[in-house]
C-alpha positions, 0 to 999 in steps of 0.5 A: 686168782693171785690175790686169792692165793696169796690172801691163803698164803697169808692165813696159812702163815698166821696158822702156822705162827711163826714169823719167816726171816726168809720169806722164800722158804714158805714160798718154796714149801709150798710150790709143787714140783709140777711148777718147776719141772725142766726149770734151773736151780734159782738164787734161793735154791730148788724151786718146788718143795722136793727137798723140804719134804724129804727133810721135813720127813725127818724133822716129823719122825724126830717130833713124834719120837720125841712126845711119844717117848715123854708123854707115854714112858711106861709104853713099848717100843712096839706100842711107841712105833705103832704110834709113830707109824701112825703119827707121821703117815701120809694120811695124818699129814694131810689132816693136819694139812687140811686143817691148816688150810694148806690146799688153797695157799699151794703154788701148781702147775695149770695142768696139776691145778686142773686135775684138782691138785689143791685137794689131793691129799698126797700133794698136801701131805708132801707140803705139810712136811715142807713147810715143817722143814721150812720152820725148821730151816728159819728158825731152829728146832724150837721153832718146828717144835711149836709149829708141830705141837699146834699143828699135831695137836688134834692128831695126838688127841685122836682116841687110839684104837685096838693095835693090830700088827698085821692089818692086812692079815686082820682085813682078810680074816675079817672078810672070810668070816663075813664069807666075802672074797678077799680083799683086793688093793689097787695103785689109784694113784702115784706122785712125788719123785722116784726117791720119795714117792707118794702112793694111793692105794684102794681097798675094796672087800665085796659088800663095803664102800672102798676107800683109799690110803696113802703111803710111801710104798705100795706096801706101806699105802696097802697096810694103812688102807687095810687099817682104815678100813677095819676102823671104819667098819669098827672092827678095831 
């Protein structure tokens, strides 16, 4: 099992393309907190990913800014924000993360790794930004940025869909036209820290297969749920 995790590690990090001075932030980046529950602070700082989350957090919205505002300057700022919203949501993060392959090289508790950890999208959408914070911590800005260009690559060239400001709203209307009850919205799960949860959220309308979304609010999860769903029944 430690030989194939590390021969993961080992293609996550040419994924990634970037040399790591301090080989012990890629490690941590990729450490669930489940690993270090209980455990001291070690010599190279936190031992689960917590902290590069909440910065990688920022150093994503800073990115996605960044390139929306260059390659769109006649947009909105409310088609600007739709995007960003967009771009850096939980659910785009564990794309990216399953592209990268980050399941496989991901460091889990035995009890996280039973419950099917690797393949949680909220627990590989938390390293994702890890390891973006990673990057950024060894190498700078630039260094982020060009892991953030490569790995956002198939994000940004996803065709954008009809912009709705209220899905939530837009999914209920959707279903009393078809003559179908309301949409219900259901936690199916909630992970990470009190200070920067992950929750899951299922959809159901009568008549469709339910699906799940991820957000850092059950509000958040809700509305990204909503929009999935009138996506997949190409409503928008």
């Amino acid at each position: 099992m430690a030989n194939l995790r590390a021969e993961a590690v080992a293609a996550l990090q040419a994924r990634i393309d970037h040399s790591f001075k301090d080989s012990h932030l890629l490690e941590r980046a990729l450490t669930h907190a489940s690993v270090g529950e209980g455990a001291p602070v070690g010599v190279h700082g936190p031992r689960d990913n917590e902290r590069l989350e909440f910065l990688g957090d920022r150093v994503l919205g800073l990115l996605v800014a960044e390139k929306l505002s260059r390659d769109y300057p006649t947009a909105h700022e409310g088609e600007l924000s739709s995007s960003l919203h967009a771009l850096v949501d939980k659910t785009a993060c564990a794309r990216v993360g399953e592209a990268l392959g980050v399941g496989p090289a991901l460091r889990l508790s035995p009890g996280e790794t039973k419950t099917g950890g690797r393949r949680k999208a909220g627990v590989i959408a938390d390293a994702v930004e890890a390891i973006l914070a990673a990057v950024y911590l060894d190498g700078g800005l630039e260094a982020a940025r060009a892991f953030f260009d490569k790995a956002w690559a198939a994000e940004f060239a996803a065709p954008p869909s009809r912009s709705v400001t209220n899905p939530k709203s837009a999914l209920q209307e959707w279903a009393q036209g078809l003559g179908r009850p309301l949409p219900t919205y259901r936690v199916a799960d909630r992970t990470g820290s009190d200070h920067a949860p992950t929750f899951t959220v299922e959809v159901s309308v009568e008549g469709v297969e339910p699906l799940t979304a991820l957000g850092r609010s059950r509000q958040e999860a809700e509305k990204a749920a909503a929009t999935a769903l009138l996506k997949r029944e190409g409503v928008i």
